[in-house]
TIVOPA-304854 format. One line per 5 residues: number of its first residue (from 1); for each residue x, y, z of C-alpha. Coordinates in nm, 2 decimals. Layout:
N
NUM	X,Y,Z | ... .
***
This chain:
253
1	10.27,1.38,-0.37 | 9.98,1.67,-0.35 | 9.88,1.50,-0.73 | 9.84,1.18,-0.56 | 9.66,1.29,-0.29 .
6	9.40,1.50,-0.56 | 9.40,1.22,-0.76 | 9.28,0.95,-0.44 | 9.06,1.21,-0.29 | 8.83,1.27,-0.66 .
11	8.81,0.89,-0.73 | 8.69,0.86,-0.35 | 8.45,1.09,-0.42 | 8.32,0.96,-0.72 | 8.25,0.62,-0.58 .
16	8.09,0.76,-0.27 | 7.84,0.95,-0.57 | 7.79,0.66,-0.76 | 7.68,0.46,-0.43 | 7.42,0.71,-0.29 .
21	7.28,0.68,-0.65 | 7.25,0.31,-0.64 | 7.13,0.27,-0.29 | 6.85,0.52,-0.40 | 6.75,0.32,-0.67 .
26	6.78,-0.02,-0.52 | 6.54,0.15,-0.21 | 6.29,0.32,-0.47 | 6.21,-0.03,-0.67 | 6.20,-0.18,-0.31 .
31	5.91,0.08,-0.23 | 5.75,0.04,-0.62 | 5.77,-0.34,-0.57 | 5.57,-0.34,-0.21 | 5.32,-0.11,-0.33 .
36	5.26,-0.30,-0.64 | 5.20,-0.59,-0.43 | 4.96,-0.44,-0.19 | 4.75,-0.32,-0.46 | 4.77,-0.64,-0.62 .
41	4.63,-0.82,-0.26 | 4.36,-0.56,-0.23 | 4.23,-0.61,-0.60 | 4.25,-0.97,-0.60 | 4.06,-0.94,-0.25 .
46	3.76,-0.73,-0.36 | 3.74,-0.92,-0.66 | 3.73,-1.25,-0.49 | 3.46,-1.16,-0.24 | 3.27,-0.99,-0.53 .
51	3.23,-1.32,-0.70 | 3.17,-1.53,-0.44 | 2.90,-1.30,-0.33 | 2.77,-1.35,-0.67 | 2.78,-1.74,-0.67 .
56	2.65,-1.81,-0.35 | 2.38,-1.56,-0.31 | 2.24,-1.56,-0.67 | 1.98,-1.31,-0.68 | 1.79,-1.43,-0.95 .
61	1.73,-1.72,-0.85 | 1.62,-1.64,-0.49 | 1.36,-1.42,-0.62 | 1.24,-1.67,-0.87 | 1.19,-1.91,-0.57 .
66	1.06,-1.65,-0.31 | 0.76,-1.58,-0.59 | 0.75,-1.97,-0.62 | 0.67,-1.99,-0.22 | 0.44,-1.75,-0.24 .
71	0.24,-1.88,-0.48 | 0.22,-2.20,-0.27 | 0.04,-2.00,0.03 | -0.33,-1.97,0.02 | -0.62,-1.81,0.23 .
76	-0.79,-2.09,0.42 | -1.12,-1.93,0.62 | -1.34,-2.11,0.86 | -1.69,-2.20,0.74 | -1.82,-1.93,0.97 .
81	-1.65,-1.67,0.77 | -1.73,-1.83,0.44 | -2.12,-1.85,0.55 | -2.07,-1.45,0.62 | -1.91,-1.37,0.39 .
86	-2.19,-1.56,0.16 | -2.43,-1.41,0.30 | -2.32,-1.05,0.35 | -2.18,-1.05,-0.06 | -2.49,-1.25,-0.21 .
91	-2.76,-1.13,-0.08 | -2.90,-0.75,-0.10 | -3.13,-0.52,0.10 | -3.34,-0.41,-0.14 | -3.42,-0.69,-0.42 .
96	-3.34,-1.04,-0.49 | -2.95,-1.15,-0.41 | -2.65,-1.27,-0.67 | -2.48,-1.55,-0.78 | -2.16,-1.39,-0.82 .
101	-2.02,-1.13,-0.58 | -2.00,-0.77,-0.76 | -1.64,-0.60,-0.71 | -1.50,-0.30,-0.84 | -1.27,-0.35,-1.10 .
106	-1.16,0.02,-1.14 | -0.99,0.26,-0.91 | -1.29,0.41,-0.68 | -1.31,0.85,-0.69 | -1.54,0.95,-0.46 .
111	-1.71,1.28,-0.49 | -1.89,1.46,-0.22 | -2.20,1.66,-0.24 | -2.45,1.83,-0.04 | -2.27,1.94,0.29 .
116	-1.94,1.87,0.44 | -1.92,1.88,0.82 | -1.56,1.83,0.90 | -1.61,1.54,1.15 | -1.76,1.36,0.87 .
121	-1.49,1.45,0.58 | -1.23,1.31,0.85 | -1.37,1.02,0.92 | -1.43,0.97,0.52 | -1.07,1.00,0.45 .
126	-1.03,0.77,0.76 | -1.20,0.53,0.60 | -1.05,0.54,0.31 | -0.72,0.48,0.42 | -0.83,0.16,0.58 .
131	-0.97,0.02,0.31 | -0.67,0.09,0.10 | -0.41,-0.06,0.37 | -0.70,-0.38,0.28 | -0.79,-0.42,-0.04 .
136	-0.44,-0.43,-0.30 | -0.65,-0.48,-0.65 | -0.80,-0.12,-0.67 | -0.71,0.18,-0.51 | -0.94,0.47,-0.37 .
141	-0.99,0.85,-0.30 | -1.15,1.16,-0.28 | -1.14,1.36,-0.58 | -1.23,1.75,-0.59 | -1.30,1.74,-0.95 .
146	-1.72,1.59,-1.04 | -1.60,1.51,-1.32 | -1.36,1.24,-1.26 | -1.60,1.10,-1.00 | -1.72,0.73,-1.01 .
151	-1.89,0.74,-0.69 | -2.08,1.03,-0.55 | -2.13,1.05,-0.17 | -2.45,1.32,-0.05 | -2.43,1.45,0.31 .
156	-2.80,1.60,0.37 | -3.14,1.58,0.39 | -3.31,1.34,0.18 | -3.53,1.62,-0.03 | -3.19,1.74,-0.12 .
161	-3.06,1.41,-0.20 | -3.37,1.31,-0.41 | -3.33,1.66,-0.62 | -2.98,1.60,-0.71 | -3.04,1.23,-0.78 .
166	-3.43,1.25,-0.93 | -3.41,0.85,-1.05 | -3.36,0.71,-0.67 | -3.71,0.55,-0.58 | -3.88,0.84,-0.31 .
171	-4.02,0.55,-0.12 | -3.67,0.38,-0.08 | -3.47,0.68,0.08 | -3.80,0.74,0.30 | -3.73,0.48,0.51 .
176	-3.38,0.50,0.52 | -3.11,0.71,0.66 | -2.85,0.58,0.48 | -2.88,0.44,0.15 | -2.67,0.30,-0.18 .
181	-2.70,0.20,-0.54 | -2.41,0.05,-0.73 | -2.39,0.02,-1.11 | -2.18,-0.14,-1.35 | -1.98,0.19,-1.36 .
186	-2.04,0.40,-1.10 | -2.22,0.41,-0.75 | -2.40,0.71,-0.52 | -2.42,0.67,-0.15 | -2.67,0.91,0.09 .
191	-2.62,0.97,0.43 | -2.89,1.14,0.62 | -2.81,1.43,0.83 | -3.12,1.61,0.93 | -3.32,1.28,1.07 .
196	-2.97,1.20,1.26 | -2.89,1.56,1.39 | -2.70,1.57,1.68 | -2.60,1.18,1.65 | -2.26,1.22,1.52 .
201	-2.08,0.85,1.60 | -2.42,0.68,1.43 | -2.33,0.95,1.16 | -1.98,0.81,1.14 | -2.13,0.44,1.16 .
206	-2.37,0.48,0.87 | -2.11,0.67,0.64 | -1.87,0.37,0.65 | -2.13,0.13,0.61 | -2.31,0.29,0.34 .
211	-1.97,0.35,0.16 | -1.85,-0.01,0.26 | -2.14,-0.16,0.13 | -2.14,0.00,-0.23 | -1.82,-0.17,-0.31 .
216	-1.99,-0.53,-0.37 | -2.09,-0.58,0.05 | -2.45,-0.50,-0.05 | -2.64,-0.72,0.28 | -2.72,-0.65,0.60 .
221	-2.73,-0.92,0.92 | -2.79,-0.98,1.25 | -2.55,-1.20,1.32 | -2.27,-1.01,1.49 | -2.34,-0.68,1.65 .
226	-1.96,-0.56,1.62 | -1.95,-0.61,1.25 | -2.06,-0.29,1.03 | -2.32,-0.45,0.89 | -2.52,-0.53,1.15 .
231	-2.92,-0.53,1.07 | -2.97,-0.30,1.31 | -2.91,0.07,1.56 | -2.52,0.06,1.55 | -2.28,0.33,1.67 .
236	-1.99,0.08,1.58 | -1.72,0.25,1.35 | -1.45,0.06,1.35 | -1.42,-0.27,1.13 | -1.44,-0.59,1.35 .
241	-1.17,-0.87,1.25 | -1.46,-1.04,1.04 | -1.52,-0.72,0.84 | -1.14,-0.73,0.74 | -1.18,-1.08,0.59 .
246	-1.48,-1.03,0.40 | -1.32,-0.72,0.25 | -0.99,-0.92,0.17 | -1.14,-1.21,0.05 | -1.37,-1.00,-0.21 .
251	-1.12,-0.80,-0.36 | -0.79,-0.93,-0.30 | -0.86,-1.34,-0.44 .
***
């Protein structure tokens, strides 16, 4: 009887085993199975949203027609602007005018000589920056170096001026206190500062215009007083609206 009972007891035992073991396999592919799926769904989503994404945007092509847009707008200007901007580009102070406005068509380094008050090297760099945030086909700055200079600004009197630049015409910078000859390669600008001591805003004015002018705005008029090149006493040292135009439309079409 105690054999029977032994014998009853082991096989119960055994089947109880073997049942734990298949009820931890059936629940472990349950869990592999979900999890395969899940990753499956979030694949299949990223991948999906990827390409359509791709399709619908389509990057090339939305560049190629943004370029194709902008090469559609263009600069219309009034015939008051164009009539300035004639005018101011064309013609010259000293000499007979052009044909053709004169541009720069290399990057500008400017070079300062003589002295360098430090209202006036501000308001250089000043206006330096504003004609860079205007003109997009050149670019220009102040260089330490004379040697890599293109342009070469004198602060002074007009003695010193004329001994560090003997081939300007005496007669010319006589009468001026602020002057500027451009050649095909390079340019010099003179400002002045013993015959305008004390005067620092006209100071400011005639440094930008001077400066302004030697980039191909060689003329002078008396048709708006706000404009820096006025024919005329000006203090102004800002760029009017119309100044801005005439600048863009020379360099940047």
């Amino acid at each position: 009887m105690k054999n029977l009972i032994k014998f009853v007891l082991g096989i119960s035992t055994i089947l109880f085993f073997v049942f734990c073991l298949s009820s931890k396999a059936i629940q472990t592919k349950v869990i592999e199975t979900l999890q395969q799926s899940e990753l499956s769904n979030e694949e299949f989503d990223v991948e999906e949203f990827f390409e359509g994404t791709t399709e619908e945007v389509g990057t090339s092509d939305y560049v190629e027609n943004t370029e194709v847009e902008i090469e559609k707008v263009q600069k219309t200007h009034s015939p008051e602007v164009v009539n300035y901007f004639n005018e101011i580009t064309l013609g010259s102070e000293f000499g007979s005018g052009r044909k053709t406005p004169y541009k720069w068509t290399t990057n500008v380094k400017i070079f300062v000589e003589g002295k360098k008050p430090y209202y006036l090297m501000d308001e250089l760099d000043r206006v330096v920056y504003e004609l860079n945030s205007i003109i997009n086909t050149i670019n220009i700055e102040v260089v330490s170096d004379r040697s890599e200079a293109n342009l070469f600004l004198f602060l002074g009197s007009s003695s010193s001026f004329l001994s560090a630049h003997p081939d300007v015409d005496k007669s010319v910078v006589s009468n001026c206190l602020g002057f500027f000859r451009t050649f095909s390669d390079k340019g010099i600008t003179f400002v002045d500062l013993n015959r305008t001591v004390g005067e620092t805003e006209f100071q400011k004015h005639i440094l930008r215009e001077e400066l302004t002018q030697s980039l191909g705005l060689f003329n002078d008029s008396e048709k708006y007083e706000n404009s820096i090149f006025y024919d005329g006493y000006s203090t102004v040292t800002e760029y009017s609206e119309i100044d801005k135009e005439l600048i863009d439309m020379l360099y940047n079409e």
